[in-house]
N, C-alpha and C positions, 0 to 999 in steps of 0.2 A: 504494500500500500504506500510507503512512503517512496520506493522509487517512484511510481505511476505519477504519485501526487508532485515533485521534482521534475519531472517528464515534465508535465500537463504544464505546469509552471514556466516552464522555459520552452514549449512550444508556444505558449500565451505574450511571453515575452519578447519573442523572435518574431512572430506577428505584428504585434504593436511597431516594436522596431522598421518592420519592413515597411507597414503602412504609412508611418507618418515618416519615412526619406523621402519620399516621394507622392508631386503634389495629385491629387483625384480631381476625378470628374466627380459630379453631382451622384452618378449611377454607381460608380465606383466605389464610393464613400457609403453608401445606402448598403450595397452586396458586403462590403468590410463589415462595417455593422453588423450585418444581420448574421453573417457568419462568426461574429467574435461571440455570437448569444447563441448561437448552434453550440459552438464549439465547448462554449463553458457549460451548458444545458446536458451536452453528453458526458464529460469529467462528471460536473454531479450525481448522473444517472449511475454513472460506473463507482461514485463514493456510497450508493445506495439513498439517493432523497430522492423524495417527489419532487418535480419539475415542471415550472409550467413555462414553456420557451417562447409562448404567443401574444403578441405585440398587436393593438389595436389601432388601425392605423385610419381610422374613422376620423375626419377632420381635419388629416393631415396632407396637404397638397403639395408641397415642394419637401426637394432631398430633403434638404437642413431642417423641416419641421418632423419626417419621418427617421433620421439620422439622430434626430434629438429623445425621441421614443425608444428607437432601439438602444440608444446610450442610456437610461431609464430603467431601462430591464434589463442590461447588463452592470450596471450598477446594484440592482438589487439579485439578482445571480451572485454575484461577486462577492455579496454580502453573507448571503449561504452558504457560500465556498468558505470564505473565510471562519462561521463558526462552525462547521463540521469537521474542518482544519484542525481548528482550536482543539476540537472534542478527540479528534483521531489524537492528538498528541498528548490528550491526560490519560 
């Protein structure tokens, strides 16, 4: 568990890395997104939590308003991650 969880970590982080070298497109930026909330949605599934990866995008008409949603649900992802983290290590 703790390799996977160092794995996941530093594929999370090579991501980040790769995406913000180089500038995006609207579309671009939207597909990084929605793939960095896949990405962290399957890590939790394999730590064993429920996951809900589905992003409502009712309302939201341009990249940057839907890019802001998916940052929203990868931010509370993220947050999951981190105490299940916590917990795997007491």
């Amino acid at each position: 568990m703790n390799t996977f969880t160092k794995t996941s970590l530093a594929l999370l982080a090579a991501a980040v890395m790769t995406t913000s070298a180089f500038a995006e497109t609207g579309t671009e930026r939207l597909q990084s997104a929605r793939g960095s909330v896949e990405a962290l949605g399957v890590t939790l599934e394999n730590m064993g939590a429920d996951v809900d990866t589905s992003v409502n995008l009712n309302g939201a008409y341009t990249f940057d308003q839907k890019v802001a949603l998916y940052n929203e649900k990868h931010a509370e992802l993220q947050a999951q991650f981190n105490a299940l983290h916590v917990q795997s290590a007491e």
